[in-house]
N, C-alpha and C positions, 0 to 999 in steps of 0.2 A: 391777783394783781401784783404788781411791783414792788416793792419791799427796799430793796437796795437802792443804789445809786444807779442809775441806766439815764441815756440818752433821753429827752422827754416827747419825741417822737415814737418811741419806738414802746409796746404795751405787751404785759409780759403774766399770759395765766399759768396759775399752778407754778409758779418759782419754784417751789419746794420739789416738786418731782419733777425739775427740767435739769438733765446734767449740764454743767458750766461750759463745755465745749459747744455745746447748740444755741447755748446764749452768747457766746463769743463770736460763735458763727456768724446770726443773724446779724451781730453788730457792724461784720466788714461787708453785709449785702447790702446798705443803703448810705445816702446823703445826707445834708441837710434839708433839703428840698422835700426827702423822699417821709413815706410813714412807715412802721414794720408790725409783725403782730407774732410772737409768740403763742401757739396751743397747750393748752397740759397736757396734749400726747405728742411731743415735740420732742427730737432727736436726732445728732447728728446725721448728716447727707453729704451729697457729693457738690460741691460748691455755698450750699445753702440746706437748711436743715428742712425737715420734714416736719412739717407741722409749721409751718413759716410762712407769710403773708408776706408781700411789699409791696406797697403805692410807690409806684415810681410817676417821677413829673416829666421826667426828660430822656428813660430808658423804656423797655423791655428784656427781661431777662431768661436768655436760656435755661442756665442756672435753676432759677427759681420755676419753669415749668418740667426740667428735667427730662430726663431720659425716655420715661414712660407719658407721653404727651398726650392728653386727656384722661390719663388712669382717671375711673369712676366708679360709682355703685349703681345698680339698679336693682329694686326690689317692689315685687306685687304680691296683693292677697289675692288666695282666692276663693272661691264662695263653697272650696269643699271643707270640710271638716279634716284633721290632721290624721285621727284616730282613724279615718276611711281608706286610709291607702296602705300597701304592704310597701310599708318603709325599704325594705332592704331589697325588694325585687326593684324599686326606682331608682336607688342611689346606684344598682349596677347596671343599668343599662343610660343613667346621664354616664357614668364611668366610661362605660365603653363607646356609647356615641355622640360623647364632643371630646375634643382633644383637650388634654391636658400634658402640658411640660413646653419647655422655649422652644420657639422654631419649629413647632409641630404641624404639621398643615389638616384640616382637615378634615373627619373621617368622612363631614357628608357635607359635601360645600354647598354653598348657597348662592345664590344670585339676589344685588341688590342695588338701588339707584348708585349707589356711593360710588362705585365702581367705574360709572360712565365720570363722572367727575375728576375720578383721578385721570382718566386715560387723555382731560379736555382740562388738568391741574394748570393754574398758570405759573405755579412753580416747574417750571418743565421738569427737574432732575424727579420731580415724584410722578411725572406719567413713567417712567421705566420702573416702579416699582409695582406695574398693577397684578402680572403673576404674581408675587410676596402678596398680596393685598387682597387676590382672590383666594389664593392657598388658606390665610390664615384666619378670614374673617367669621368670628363666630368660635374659636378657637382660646383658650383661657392660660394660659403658659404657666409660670413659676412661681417662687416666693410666696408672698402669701395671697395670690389671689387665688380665686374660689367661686363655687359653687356652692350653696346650702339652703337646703331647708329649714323653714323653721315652722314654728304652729305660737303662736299670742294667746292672750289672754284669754281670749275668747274659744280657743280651740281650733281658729283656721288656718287653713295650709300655709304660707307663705314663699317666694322664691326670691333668694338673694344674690347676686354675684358680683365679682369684683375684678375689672381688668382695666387695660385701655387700649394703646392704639396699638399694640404688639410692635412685631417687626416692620414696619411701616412706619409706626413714631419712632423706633429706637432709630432705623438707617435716615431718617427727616434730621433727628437728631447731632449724630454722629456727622452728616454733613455741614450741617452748620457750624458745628467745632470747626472742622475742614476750614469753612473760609473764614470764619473771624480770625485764623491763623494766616490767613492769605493763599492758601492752597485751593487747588479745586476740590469741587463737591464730594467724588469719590475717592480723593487720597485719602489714607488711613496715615492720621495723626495722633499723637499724644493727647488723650482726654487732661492728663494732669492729676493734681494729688486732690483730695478728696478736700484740705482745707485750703485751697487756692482762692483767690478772688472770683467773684463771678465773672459769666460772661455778661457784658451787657452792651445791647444795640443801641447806639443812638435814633432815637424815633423819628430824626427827620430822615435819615439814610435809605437807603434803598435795600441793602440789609435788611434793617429792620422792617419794612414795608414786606418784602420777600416771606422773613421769619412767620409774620403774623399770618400773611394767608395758608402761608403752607402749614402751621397748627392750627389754624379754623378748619382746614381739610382734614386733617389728623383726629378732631377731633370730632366731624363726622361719621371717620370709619371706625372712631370709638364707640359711638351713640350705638352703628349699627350691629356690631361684634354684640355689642351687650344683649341690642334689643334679637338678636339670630341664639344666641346664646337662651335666653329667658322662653324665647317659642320653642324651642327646639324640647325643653324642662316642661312646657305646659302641652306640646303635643305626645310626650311620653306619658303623660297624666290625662289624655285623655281630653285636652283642650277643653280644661274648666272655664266660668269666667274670670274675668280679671275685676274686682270691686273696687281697685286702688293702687295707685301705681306714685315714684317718684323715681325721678334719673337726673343724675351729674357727674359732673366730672369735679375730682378735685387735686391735678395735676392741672392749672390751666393758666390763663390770662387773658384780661378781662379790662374794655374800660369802662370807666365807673365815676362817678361823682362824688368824693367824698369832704364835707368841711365847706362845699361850695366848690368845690374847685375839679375839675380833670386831671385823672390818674390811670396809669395803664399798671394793674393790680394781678400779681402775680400768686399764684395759693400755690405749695408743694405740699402733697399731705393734710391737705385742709380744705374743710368742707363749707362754699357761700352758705352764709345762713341768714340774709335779707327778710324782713319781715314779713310772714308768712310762708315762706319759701322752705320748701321740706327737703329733709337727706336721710339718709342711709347709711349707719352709721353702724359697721362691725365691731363686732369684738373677738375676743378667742374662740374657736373653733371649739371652748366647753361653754362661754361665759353668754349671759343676753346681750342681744343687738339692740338696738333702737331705730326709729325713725325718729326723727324728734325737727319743728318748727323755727323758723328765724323769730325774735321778737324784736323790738323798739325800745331802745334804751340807752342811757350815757355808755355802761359797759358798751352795748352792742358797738354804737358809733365807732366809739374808742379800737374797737377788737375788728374795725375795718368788715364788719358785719362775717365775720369766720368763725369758723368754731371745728374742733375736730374732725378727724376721718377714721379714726381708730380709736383702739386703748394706748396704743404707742410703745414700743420697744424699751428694754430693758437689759437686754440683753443681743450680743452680735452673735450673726450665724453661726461663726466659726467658733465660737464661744459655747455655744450651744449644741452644736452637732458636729464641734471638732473641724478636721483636717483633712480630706479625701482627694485623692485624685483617679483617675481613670487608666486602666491600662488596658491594652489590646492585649487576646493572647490567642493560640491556633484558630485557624477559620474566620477571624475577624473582629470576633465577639468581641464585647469590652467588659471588663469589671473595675468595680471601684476598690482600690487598697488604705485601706485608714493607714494616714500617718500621723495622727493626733488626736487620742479620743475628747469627744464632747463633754459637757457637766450636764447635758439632758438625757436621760433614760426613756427613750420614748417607748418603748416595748412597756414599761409601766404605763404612761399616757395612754396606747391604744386599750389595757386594759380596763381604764378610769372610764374612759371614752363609751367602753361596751358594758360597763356595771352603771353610767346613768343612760345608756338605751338610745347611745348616738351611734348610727352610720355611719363608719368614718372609711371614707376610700382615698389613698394615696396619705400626702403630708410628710414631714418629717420633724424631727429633735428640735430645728431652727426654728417651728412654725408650734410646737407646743405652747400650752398656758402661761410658762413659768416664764417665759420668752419676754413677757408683754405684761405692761402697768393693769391696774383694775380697774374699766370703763365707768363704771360708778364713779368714782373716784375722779376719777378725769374730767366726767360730765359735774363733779362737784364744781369743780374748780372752775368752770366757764361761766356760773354766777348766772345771771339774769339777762343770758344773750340767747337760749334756747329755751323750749318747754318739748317734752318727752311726751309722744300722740301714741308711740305702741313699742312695748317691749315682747322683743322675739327670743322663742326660748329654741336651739338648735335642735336638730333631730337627724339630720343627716349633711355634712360635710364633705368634698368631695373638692380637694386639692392634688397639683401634681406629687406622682412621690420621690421620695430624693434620689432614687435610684435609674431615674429617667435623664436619658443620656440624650443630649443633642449640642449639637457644635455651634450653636448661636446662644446671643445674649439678648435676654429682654428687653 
């Protein structure tokens, strides 16, 4: 909780491991009107930090739902035993058949309701994105999102993953910058500098009105990428059952009641934790995950009923895996030329990886351990807003790897 001197709207976990630039941040995303929430795995973003909540009374914020519009978790048990499966013949063929890396389409596309919606979207500029929309859905892109296994407590399989609305939210996105600058949908404009003001819609406008259906659409083709994604993992396996399921998003915005009053509630990097209300909560690609419950509490109230989506950053990519760029050379091909090495050795990582008996396909230096706070830790510092129902211990990992070239941005 808060410690310092801060604005008395605005509620602030884990101080101690939030750097002062993502408390600075969250402080130019809201009003007086407005409420805000810092996470303990909160750090700087593009407009607004990650791990950052706002109760807005009179906006909606692009900003605060971001680039990646309904990014979420989904994770199920299921009724096999973890010991029962040849770990490494599954982790290679999720590898090979669902796509991983940005702007990938692919490898076995799917058919799904979400589809007819886009093409019948009342946002019209998103009916011409339903090629993009069919290419990618069910498709897991860059950074740290993921596919993994895990096995609990108890010994059962588990399946986790972690994406959102791919290229579909980011081009949703990148249009709306377009006109809140007064240009049409698809001029390409200056996004702006990462500690810029947000963007924010006035909620009576037609803008806004626009904004909000077209991320309830987004968010959607989020739900269903995850849920194509997750079948796709349990039809490799042999279509186990499924004893327990939980999915959200926690790139999003939301109205909600809070204090008595109506708020259109913004989470970047952060996961609703409403009483009763379960999530999915990663951690490092060595460390345990959790699912863990919303409770009822002055914290909770206070903490705008949020709580993490991660262990939270630590360290920046390019800090971590250095400086690369792409060169073409005969025939077409392209490779990467380091013009900056990393402070992460990941070649040791894959090592660590394979002496405690994780599958790890793709990944890179940026997406290592050392990259990212300590979950525990984190879930310390959120106090009496969550209770932890199952810790998931990893077994096989299956992110894009850095060396995966494609000309789009997530």
């Amino acid at each position: 909780m808060n410690t310092n001197t801060y604005p008395e709207n605005l509620t602030i976990f884990g101080e101690a491991i939030i750097d002062q630039n993502s408390i600075r941040q969250i402080e130019n995303c809201f009003g007086a009107d407005d409420l805000a929430v810092l996470t303990a795995d909160a750090h700087y973003g593009y407009g607004h930090p990650i791990g950052g909540a706002v109760a807005y009374k009179n906006h909606i914020s692009l900003s605060g739902v971001g680039f990646d519009i309904a990014c979420g978790n989904k994770a199920v048990r299921t009724n096999i035993l973890a010991d029962e499966i040849d770990i490494r013949k599954v982790m290679d063929e999720i590898f090979t058949r669902i796509s991983f890396g940005i702007g990938r389409p692919n490898n076995e596309p799917v058919d799904d309701p979400v589809f007819e919606k886009i093409e019948k979207a009342a946002f019209k500029p998103q009916q011409k994105m339903i090629n993009l929309a069919v290419s990618q859905l069910g498709t897991v892109g860059a950074g740290n999102h993921f596919i993994d296994l895990f096995k609990d407590d108890e010994g059962f399989l588990w399946i986790g993953v972690h994406f959102g609305s791919r290229g579909f939210g980011h081009k949703t996105t990148t249009g709306f910058i377009a006109l809140s600058q007064g240009a049409r949908f698809n001029d390409r404009v200056s996004e702006g500098p990462m500690h810029a003001k947000p963007i924010l819609f006035d909620l009576g406008s037609e803008l806004a009105q626009a904004y909000i259906e077209a991320i309830h659409l987004a968010g959607e083709y989020a739900y269903a990428g995850r849920n194509a994604a997750v079948n796709k993992v349990l039809e490799i396996l042999g279509n186990p059952e499924v004893t327990f399921e939980v999915h959200n998003h926690h790139n999003f915005a939301w109205e909600e009641e809070h204090f008595g009053e109506k708020y259109w509630v913004v989470r970047k990097g952060c996961t609703p934790a409403f009483p009763g209300q379960l999530g999915f909560i990663g951690a490092t690609m060595m460390d345990t995950s959790v699912i863990v419950e919303g409770i009822d509490s002055d914290l909770s109230r206070k903490g705008l009923y949020s709580t993490v989506h991660g262990a939270g950053r630590v360290m920046s990519r390019t800090q971590a895996a250095g400086k690369r760029k792409w060169k073409k050379v005969k025939g077409g091909k392209r490779i990467q030329e380091t013009v900056k090495e990393g402070l992460v050795n990941y070649r040791a990582v894959q090592i660590e990886m394979k002496n405690a008996k994780i599958q790890l396909r793709g990944g890179g230096a940026d997406e290592a351990p050392e990259c990212y706070k300590n979950l525990e830790e984190v879930l310390g510092h959120q106090g009496e807003t969550i209770r932890v129902l199952h810790r998931l211990h990893p077994i096989g990992v299956a992110m894009a790897g850095s060396d995966t070239f494609d000309p789009y941005r997530d």
